[in-house]
C-alpha positions as CSV (number, residue, x, y, z in Angstrom):
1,X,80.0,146.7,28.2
2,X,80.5,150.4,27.0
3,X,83.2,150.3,24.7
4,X,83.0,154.2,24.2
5,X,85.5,155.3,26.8
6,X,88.2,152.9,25.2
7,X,87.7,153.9,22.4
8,X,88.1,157.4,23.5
9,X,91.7,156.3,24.9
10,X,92.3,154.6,22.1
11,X,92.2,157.6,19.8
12,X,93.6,159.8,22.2
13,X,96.5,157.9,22.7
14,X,96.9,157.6,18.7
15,X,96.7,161.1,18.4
16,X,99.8,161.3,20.4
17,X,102.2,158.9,19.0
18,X,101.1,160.4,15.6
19,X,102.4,163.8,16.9
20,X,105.0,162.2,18.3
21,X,106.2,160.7,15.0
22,X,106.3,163.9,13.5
23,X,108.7,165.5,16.0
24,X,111.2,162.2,15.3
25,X,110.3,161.5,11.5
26,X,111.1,164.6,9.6
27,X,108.4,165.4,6.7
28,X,109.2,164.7,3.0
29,X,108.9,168.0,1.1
30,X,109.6,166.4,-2.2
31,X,106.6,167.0,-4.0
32,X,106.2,170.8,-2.3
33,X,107.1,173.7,-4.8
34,X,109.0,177.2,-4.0
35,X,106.8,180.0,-5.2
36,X,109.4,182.6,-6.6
37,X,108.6,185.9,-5.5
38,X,111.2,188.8,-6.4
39,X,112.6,189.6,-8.7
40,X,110.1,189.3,-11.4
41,X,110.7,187.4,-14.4
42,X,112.6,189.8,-17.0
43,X,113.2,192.4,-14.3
44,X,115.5,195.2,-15.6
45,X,117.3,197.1,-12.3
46,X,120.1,200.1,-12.3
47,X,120.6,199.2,-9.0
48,X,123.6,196.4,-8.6
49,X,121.7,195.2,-5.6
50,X,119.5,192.2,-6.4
51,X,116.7,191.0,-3.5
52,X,115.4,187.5,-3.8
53,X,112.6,187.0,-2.2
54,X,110.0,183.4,-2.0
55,X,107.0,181.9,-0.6
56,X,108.6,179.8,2.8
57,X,107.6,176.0,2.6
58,X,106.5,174.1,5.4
59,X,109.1,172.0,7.0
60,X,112.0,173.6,4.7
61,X,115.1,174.2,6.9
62,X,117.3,175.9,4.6
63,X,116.7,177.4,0.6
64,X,119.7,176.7,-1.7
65,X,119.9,179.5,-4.5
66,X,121.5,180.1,-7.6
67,X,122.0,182.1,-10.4
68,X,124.2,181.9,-13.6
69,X,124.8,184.2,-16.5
70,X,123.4,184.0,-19.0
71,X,121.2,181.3,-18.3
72,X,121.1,177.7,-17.1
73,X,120.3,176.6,-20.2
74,X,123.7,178.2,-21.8
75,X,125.7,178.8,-18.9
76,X,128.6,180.9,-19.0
77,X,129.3,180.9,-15.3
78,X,128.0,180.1,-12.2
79,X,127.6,183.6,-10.4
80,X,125.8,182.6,-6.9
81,X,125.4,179.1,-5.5
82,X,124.7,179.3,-1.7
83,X,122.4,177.9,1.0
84,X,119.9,180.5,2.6
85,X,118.0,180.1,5.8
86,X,115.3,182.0,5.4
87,X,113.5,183.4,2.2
88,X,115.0,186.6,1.4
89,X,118.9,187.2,0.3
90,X,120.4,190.2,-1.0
91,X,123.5,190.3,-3.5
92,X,125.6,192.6,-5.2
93,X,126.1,192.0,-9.0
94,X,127.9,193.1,-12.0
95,X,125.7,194.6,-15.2
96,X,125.0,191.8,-17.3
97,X,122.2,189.1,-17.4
98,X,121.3,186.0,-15.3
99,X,118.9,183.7,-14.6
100,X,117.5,182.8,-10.5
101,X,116.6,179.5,-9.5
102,X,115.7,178.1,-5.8
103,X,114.9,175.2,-4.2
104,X,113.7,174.9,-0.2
105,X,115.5,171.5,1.6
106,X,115.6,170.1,4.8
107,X,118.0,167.1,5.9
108,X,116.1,164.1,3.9
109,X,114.5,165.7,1.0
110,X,113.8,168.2,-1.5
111,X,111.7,170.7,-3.7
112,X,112.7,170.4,-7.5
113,X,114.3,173.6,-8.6
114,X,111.7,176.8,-9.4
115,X,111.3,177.8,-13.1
116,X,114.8,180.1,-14.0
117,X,114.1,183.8,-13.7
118,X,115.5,186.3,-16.4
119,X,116.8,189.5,-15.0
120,X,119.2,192.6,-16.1
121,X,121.4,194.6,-13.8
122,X,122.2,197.8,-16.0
123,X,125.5,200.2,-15.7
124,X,125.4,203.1,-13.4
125,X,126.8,205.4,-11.2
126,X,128.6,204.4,-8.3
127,X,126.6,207.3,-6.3
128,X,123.5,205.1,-6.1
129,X,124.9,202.1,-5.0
130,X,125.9,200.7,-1.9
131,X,128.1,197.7,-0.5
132,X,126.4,194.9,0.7
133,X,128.0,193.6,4.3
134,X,129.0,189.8,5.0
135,X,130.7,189.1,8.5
136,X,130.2,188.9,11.0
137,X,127.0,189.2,11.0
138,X,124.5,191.7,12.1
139,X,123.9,191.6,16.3
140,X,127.3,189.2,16.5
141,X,128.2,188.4,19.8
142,X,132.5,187.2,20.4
143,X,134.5,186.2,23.3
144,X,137.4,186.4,20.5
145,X,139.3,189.9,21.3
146,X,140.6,189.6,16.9
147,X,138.2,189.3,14.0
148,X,137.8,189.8,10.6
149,X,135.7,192.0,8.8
150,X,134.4,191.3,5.2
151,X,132.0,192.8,2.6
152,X,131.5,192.3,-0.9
153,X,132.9,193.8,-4.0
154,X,130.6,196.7,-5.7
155,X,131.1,197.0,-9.7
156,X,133.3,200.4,-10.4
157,X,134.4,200.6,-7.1
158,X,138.8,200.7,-6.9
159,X,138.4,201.1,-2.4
160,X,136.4,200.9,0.2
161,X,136.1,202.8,3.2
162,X,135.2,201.3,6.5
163,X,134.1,203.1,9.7
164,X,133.9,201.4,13.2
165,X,131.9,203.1,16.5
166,X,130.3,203.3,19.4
167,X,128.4,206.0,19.3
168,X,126.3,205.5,16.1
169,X,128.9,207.5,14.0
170,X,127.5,210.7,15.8
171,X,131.1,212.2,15.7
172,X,133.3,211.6,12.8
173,X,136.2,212.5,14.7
174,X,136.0,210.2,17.2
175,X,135.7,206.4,15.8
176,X,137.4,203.9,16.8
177,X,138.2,202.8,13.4
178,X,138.4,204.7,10.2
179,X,140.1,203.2,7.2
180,X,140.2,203.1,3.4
181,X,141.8,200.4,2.1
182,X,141.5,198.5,-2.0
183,X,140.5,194.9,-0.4
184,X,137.2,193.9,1.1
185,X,138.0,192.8,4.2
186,X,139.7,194.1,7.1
187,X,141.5,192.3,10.4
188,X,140.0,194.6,13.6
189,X,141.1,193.5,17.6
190,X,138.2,195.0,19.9
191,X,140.2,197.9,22.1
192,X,137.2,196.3,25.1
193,X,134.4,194.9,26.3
194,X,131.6,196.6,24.3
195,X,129.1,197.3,21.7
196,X,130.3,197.9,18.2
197,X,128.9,199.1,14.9
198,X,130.4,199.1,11.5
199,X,129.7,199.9,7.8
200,X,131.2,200.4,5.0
201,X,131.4,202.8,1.4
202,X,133.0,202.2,-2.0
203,X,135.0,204.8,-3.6
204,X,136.2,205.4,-6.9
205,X,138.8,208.3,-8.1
206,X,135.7,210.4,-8.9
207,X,132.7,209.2,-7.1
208,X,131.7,207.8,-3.7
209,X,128.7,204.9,-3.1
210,X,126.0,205.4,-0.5
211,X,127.3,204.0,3.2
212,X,126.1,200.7,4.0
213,X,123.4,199.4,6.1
214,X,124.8,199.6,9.8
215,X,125.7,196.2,11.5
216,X,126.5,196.0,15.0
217,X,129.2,193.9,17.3
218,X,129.7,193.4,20.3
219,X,133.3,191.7,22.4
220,X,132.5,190.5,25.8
221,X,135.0,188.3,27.4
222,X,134.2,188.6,31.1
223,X,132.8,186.0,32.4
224,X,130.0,185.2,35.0
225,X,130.2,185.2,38.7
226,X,130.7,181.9,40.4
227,X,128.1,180.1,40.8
228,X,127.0,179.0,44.3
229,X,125.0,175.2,45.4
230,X,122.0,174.8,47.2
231,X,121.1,171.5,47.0
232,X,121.7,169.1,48.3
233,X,124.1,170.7,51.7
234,X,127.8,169.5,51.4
235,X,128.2,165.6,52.9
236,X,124.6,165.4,53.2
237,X,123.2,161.5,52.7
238,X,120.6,161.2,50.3
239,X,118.2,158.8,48.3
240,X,118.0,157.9,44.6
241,X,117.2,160.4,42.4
242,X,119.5,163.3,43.7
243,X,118.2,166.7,42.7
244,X,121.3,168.6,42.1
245,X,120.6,172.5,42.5
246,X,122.2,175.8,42.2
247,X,121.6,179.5,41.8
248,X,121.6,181.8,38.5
249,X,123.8,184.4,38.0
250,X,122.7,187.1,36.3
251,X,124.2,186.8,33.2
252,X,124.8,183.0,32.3
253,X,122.4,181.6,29.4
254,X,123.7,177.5,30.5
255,X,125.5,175.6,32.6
256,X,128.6,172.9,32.7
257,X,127.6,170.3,35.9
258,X,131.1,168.6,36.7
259,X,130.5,164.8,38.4
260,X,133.5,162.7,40.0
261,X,133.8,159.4,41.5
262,X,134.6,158.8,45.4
263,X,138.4,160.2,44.7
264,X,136.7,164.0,43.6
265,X,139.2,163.7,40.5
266,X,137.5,161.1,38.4
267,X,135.1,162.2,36.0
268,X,132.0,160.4,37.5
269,X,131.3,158.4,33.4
270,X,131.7,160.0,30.1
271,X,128.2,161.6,30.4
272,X,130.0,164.6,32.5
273,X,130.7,167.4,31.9
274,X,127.3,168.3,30.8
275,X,125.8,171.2,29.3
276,X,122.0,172.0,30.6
277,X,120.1,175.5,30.3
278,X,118.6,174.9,33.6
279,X,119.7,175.3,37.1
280,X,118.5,171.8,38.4
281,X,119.6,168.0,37.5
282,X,118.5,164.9,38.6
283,X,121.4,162.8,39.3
284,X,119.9,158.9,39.2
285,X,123.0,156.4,39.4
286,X,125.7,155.2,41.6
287,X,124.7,152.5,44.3
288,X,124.4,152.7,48.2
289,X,127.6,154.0,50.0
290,X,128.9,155.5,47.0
291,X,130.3,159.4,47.2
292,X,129.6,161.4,44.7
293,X,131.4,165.1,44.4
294,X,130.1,167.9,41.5
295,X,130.3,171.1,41.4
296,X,128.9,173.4,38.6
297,X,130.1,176.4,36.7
298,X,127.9,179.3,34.4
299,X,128.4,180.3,30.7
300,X,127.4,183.4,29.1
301,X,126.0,184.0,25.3
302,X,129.5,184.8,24.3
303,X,130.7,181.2,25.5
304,X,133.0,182.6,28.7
305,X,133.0,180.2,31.7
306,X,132.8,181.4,34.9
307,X,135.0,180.1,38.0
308,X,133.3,176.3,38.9
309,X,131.6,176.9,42.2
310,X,132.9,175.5,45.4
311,X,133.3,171.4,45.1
312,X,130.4,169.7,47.3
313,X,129.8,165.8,47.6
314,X,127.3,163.5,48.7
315,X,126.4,159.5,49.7
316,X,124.1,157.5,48.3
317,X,121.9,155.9,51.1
């Protein structure tokens, strides 16, 4: 008997359930290491600005990051302690002295902590420094007509300005928002639907900082066109599995499929509503005779729901 084809299957179909594991069984990264990057060990900077920067690790969902003054092994106080997504974070600090440590994580396990890094942020002048910008973040998307705006503090500076556009600041008499103010954030309602950018500039009695890196915005709260069914036709009698179908409008990313029982109030079981990204669904329960009504309705990026399409049903054969 030739045993090679088996075999063949054999280590073909091992090859898949070991690739399969790895999608369900998430990687230990325990005994990986972060490889520290920027800033150097004993960096000296006039700038109040500070990029971190390290190697990515494989299977690392998140980098947690922190830094103390004067060091961890005397710490006076704990200066930055967040979690990063990816490897690079910028941060405004006060002249003085710290120490950087990171360590890369993902939801069962972790890297030890990197060696602490030694670096110096000098005095300046305000006129080379900048604010760095926290939220919302850069490209933000919001059905939410109110926000608010916030940016962190910059060493010497007593107010900040803020600017908001449309037009990339082309015309300083124009903006839609222009506003100095001692705090560092700012409540803002969108006036309408559109794209926004915003930055900001510290200010002192004396001296002005450089703008800010420009982040954008963008308020949309209409939402899409009705959507319309295809298949299967209203009343129609069909066979198990149903393929439940429907058109695209053109600006929904997914879509809410509404089921009912025989009365067309009843949600069908507590599986509906569901959320899909695709304009199909195979319906597979339910017994002969039943009626089943649905009906589906499209959601944008910003999270607005469009009017539910018109309500269709069908029987089970």
């Amino acid at each position: 008997m030739n045993f090679k084809p088996i075999l063949y299957l054999f280590f073909f179909v091992l090859c898949i359930a070991i690739a399969s594991c790895d999608d369900i069984i998430e990687p230990s990264i325990s005994k990986s290491q972060v490889t520290p990057e920027a800033p150097a060990n004993s960096y000296l900077s006039n700038t109040y600005t500070i990029n971190f920067w390290w190697d990515a690790v494989n299977h690392a969902l998140s980098y947690h990051l922190q830094v103390v003054t004067p060091n961890f092994t005397s710490p006076g106080a704990l200066v930055l302690d967040t979690i990063v997504t990816g490897n690079k974070f910028a941060y405004n600090f006060n002249p003085g002295i710290y120490q950087w440590r990171v360590l890369a994580e993902n939801g069962s396990s972790q890297t030890p902590y990197t060696a602490p890094r030694d670096f110096t942020v000098e005095a300046s002048s305000i006129t080379t420094q900048n604010v760095q910008l926290g939220t919302p973040a850069n490209n933000y998307l919001t059905n939410q007509s109110a926000i608010q705006i916030q940016w962190g503090t910059l060493y010497g500076a007593t107010k900040y300005q803020i600017e908001i556009d449309t037009n990339n600041f082309v015309n300083e008499n124009s903006l839609v928002l222009n506003e100095t103010i001692p705090g560092t954030q700012l409540n803002f309602t969108f006036p309408k639907d559109q794209n926004y950018e915003w930055r900001v500039k510290a200010e002192n009695d004396t001296a002005q900082a450089k703008w800010s890196t420009v982040s954008t915005m963008t308020y949309d709260h209409i939402p899409p066109v009705q959507v319309t069914l295809t298949s299967p036709a209203d009343g129609l009698v069909v066979s198990l599995p149903v393929a439940l179908q429907w058109n695209s409008p053109a600006s929904a990313v997914k879509y809410k499929l509404y089921v009912f029982k025989g009365d067309s109030v009843t949600t069908y079981n507590n599986t509906f509503p569901t959320t899909i990204t695709s304009t199909t669904y195979t319906f597979n329960q339910g017994t002969s005779g039943d009626r089943v009504y649905w009906k589906v309705s499209a959601i944008d990026a910003a999270g607005n729901e469009g009017q539910a399409s018109a309500l269709r049903s069908f029987v089970l054969q």
